[in-house]
DSSP file (Angstrom, degrees, kcal/mol; ACC not computed):
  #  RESIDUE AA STRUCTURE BP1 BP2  ACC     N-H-->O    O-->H-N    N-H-->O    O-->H-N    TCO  KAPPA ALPHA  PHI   PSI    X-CA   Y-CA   Z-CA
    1    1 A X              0   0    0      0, 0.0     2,-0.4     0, 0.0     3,-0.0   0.000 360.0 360.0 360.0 146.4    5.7  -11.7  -19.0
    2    2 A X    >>  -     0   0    0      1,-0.1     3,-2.9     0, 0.0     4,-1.6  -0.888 360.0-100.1-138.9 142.6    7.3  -13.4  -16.3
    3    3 A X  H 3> S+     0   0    0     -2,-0.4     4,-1.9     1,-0.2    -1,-0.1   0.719 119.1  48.3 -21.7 -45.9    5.7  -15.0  -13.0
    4    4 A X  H 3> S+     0   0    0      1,-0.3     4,-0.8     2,-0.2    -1,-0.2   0.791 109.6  49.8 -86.4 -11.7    6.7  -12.1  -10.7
    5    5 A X  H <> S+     0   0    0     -3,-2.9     4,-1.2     2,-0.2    -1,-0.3   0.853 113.2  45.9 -74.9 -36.1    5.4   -9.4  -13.0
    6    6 A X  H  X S+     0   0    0     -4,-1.6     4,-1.0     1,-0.2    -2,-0.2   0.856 109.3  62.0 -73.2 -35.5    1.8  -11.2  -13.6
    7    7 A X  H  X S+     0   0    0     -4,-1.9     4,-1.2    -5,-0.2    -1,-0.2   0.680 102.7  42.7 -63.5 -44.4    2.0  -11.6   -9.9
    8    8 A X  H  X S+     0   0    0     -4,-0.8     4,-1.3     2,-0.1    -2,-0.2   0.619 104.0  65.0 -99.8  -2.4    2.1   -7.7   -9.1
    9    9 A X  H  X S+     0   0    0     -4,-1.2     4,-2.1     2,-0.2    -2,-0.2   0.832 107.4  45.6 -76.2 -32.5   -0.9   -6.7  -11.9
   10   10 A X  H  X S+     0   0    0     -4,-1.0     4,-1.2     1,-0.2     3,-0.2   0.915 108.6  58.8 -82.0 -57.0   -3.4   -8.9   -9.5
   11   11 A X  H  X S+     0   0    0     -4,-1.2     4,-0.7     1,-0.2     3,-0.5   0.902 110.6  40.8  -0.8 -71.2   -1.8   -7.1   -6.7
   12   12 A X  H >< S+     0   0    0     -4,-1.3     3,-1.4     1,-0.3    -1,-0.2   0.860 105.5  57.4 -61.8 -43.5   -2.9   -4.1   -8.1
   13   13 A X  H 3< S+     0   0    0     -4,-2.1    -1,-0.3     1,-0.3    -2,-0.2   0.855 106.7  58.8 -67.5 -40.3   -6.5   -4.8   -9.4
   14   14 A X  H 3< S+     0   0    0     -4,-1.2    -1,-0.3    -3,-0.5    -2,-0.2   0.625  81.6  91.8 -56.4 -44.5   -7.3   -5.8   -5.8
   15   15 A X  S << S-     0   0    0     -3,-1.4     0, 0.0    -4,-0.7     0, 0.0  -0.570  84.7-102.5-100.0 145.7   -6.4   -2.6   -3.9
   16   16 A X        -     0   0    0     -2,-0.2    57,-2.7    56,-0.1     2,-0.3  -0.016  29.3-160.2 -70.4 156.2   -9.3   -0.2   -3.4
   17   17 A X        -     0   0    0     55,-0.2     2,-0.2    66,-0.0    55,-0.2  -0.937  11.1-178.4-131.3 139.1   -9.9    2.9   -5.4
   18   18 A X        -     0   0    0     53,-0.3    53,-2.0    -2,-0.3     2,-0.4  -0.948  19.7-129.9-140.7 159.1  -12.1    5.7   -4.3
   19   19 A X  E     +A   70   0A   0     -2,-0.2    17,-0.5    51,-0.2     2,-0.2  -0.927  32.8 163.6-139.0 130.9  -13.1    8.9   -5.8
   20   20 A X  E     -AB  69  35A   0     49,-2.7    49,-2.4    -2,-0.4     2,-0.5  -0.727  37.6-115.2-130.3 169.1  -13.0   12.4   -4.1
   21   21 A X  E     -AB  68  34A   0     13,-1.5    13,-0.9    47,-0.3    47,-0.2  -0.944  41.3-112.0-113.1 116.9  -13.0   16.0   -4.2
   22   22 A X  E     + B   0  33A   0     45,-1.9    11,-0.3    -2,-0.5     3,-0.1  -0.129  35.3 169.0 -39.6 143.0   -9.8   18.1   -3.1
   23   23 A X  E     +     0   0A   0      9,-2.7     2,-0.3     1,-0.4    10,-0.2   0.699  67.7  25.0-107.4 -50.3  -10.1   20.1    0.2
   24   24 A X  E     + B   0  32A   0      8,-0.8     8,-1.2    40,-0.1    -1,-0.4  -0.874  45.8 157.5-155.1 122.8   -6.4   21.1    0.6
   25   25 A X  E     +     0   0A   0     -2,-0.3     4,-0.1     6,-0.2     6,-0.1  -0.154  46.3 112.3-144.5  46.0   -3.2   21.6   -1.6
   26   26 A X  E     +     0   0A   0      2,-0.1     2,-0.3     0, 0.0     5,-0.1   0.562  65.2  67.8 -98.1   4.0   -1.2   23.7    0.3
   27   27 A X  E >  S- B   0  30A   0      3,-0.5     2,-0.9     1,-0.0     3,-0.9  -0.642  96.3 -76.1-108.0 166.1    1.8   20.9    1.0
   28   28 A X  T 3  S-     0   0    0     -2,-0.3     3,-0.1     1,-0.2    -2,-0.1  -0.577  99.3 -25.7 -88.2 113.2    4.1   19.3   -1.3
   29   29 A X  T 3  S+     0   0    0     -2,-0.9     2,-0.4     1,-0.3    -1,-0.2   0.977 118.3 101.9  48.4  56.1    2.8   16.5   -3.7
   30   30 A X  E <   +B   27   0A   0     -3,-0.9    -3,-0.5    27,-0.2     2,-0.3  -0.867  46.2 170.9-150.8 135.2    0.3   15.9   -1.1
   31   31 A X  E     - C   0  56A   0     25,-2.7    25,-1.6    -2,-0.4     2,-0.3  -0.945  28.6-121.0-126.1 165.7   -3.2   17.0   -1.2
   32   32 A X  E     -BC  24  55A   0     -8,-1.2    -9,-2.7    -2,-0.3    -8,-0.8  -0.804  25.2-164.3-101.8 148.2   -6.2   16.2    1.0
   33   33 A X  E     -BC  22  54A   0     21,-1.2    21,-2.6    -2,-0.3     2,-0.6  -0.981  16.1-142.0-143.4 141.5   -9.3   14.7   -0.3
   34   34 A X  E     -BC  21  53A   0    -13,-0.9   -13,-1.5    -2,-0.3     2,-0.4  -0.858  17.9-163.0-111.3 115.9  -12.7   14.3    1.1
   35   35 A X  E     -BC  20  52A   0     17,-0.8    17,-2.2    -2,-0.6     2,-0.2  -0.821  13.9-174.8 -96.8 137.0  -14.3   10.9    0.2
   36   36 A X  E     + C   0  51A   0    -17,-0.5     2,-0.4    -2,-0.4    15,-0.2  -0.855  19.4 174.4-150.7 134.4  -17.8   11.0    0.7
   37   37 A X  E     - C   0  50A   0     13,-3.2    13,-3.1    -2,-0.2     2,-0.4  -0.926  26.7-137.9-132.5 135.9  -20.7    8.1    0.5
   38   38 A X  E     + C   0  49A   0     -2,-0.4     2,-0.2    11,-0.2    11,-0.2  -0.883  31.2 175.5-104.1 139.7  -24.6    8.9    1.6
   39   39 A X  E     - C   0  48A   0      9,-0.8     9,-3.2    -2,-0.4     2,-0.5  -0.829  29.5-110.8-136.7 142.3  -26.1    5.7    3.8
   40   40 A X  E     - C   0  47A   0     -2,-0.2     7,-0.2     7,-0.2     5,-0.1  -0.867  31.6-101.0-120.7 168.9  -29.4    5.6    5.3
   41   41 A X        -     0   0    0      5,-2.1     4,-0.2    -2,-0.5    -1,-0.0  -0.172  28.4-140.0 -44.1 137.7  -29.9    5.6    8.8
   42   42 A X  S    S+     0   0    0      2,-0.1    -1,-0.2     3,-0.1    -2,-0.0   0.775  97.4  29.3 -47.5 -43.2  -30.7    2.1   10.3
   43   43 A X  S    S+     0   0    0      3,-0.1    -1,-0.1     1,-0.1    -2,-0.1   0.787 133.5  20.9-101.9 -35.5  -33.1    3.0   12.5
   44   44 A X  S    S-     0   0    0      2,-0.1    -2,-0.1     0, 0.0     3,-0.1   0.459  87.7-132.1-114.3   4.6  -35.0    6.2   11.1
   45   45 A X        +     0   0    0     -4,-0.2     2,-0.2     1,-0.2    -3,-0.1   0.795  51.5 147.7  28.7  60.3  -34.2    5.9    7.6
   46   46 A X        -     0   0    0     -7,-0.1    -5,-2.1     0, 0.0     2,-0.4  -0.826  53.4-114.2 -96.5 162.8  -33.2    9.2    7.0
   47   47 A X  E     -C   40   0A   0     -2,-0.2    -7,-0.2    -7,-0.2     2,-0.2  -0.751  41.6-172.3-106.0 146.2  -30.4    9.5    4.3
   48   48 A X  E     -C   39   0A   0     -9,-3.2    -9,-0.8    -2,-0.4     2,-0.6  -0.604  21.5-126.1-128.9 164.5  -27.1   10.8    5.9
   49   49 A X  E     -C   38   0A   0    -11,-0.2     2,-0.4    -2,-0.2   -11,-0.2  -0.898  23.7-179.1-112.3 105.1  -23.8   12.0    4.7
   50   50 A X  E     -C   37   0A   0    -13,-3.1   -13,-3.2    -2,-0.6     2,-0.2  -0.861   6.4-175.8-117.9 152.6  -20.7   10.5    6.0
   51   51 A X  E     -C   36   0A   0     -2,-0.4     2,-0.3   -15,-0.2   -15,-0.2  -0.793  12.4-164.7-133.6 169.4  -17.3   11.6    4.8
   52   52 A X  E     -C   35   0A   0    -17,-2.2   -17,-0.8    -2,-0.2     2,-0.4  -0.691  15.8-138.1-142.2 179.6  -14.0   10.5    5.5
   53   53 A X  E     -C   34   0A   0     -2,-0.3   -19,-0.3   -19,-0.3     2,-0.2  -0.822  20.4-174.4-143.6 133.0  -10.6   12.7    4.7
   54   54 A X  E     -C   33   0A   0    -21,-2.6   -21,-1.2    -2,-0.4     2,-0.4  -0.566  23.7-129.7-147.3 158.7   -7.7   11.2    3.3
   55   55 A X  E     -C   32   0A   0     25,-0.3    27,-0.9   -23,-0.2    28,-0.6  -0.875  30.5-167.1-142.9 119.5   -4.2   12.4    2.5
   56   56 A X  E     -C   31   0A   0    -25,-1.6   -25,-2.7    -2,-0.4     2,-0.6  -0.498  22.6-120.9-111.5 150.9   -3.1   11.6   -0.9
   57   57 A X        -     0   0    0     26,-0.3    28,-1.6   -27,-0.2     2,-0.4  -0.860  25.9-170.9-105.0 132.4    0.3   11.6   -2.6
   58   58 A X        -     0   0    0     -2,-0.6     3,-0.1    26,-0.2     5,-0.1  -0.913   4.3-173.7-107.0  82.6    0.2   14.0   -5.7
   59   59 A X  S    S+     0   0    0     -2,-0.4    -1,-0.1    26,-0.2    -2,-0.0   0.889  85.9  42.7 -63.0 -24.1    3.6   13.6   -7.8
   60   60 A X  S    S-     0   0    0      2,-0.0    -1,-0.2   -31,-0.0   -31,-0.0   0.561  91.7-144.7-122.1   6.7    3.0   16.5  -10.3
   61   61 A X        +     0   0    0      1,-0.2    -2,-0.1    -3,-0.1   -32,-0.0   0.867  64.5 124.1  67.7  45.7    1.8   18.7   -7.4
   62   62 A X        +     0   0    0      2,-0.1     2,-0.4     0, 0.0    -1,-0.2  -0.387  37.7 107.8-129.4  41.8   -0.8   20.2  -10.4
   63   63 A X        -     0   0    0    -38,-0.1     2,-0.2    -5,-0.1    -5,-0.0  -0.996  51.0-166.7-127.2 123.8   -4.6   19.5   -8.3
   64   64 A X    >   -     0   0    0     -2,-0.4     3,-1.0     1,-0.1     2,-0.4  -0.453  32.0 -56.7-105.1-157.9   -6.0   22.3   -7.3
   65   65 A X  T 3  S+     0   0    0      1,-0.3   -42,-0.1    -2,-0.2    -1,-0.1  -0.421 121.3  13.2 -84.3  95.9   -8.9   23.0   -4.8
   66   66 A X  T 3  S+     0   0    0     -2,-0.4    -1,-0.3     1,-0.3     2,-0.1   0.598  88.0 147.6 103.0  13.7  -12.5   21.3   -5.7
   67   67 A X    <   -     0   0    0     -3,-1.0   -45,-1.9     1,-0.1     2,-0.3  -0.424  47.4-133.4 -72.7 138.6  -10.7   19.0   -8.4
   68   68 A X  E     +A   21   0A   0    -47,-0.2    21,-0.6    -2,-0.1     2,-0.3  -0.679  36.2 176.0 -63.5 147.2  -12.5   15.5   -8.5
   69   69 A X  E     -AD  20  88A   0    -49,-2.4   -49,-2.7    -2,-0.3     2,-0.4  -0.970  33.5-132.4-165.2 160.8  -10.0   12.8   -8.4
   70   70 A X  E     -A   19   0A   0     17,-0.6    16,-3.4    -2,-0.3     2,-0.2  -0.813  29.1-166.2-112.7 140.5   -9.7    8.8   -8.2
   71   71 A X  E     - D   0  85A   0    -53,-2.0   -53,-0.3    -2,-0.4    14,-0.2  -0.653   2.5-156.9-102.4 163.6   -7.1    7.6   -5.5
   72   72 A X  E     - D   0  84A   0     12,-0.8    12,-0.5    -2,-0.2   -55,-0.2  -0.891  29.4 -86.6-110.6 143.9   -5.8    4.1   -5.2
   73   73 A X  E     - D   0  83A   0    -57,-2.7     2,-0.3    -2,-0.2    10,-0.2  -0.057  46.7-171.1 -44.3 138.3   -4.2    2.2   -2.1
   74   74 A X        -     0   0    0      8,-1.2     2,-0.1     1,-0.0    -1,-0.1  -0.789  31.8-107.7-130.5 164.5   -0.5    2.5   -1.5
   75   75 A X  S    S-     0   0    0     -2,-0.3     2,-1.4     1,-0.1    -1,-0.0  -0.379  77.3 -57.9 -72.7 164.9    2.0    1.1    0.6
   76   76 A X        -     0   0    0      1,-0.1     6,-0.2    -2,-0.1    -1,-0.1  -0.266  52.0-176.8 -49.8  79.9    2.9    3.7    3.5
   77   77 A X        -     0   0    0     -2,-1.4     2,-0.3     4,-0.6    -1,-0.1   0.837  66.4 -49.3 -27.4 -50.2    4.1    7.2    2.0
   78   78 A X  S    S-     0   0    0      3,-1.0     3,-0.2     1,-0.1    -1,-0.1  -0.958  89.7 -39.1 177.5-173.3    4.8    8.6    5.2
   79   79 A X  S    S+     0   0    0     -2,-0.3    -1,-0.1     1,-0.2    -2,-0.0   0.785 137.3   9.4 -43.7 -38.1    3.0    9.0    8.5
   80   80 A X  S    S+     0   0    0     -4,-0.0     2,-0.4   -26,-0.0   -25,-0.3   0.306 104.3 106.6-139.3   8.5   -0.4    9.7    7.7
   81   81 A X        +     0   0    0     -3,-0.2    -3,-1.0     1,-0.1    -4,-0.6  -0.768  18.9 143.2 -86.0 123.0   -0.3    8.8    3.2
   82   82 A X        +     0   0    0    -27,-0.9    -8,-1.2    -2,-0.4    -1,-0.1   0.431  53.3  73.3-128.5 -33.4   -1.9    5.7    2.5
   83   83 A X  E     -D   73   0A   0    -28,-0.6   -26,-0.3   -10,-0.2     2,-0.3  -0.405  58.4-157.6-117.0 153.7   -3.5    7.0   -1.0
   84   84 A X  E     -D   72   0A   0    -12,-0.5   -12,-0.8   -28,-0.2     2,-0.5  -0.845  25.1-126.4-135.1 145.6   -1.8    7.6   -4.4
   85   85 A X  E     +D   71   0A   0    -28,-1.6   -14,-0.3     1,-0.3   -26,-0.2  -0.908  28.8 179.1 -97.9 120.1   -3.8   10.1   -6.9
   86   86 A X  E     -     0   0A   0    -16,-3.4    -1,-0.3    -2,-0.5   -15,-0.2   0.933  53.3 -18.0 -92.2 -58.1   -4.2    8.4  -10.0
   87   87 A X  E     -     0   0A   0    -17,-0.2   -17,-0.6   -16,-0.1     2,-0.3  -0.213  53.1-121.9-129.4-160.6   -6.1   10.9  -12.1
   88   88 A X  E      D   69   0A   0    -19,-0.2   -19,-0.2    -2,-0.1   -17,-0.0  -0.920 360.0 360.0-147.3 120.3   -8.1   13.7  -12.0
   89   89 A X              0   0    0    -21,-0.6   -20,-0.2    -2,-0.3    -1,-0.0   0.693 360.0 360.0 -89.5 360.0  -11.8   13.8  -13.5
């Protein structure tokens, strides 16, 4: 294994992974995914839902609609792809 190769596996382990449910798979090798994490409220401490939407690059263009799936961070895809789909639970 050679410096520059060891170099891009810590890369990797570093960039965040988050886990979602498909909304959307009507584009090509892209799907949208709904990230969502429950917080409670700072001040009235009720527990809330906030969600976030993402648009994730799908290579084998196979997730359909309500799929769980784990993303990881990508270099830029395109205008608005940040996210790579690694798997699908």
């Amino acid at each position: 294994m050679t410096q520059q190769e060891s170099v891009t596996q810590q890369e990797r382990k570093s960039r965040k992974e988050v886990i979602g449910v498909v909304i959307s798979n009507k584009m090509e090798k892209t799907v949208t995914v709904k990230v969502s994490c429950k917080m409670r409220h700072p001040k009235y401490q009720k527990v809330i839902e906030r969600s976030s939407k993402y648009y994730a690059h799908d290579e084998s263009n196979s997730l359909a609609v309500g799929q769980k799936v784990r993303m990881m961070e990508t270099r830029p895809l395109s205008k608005l792809k940040r996210w790579r789909v690694i798997e699908a639970l």
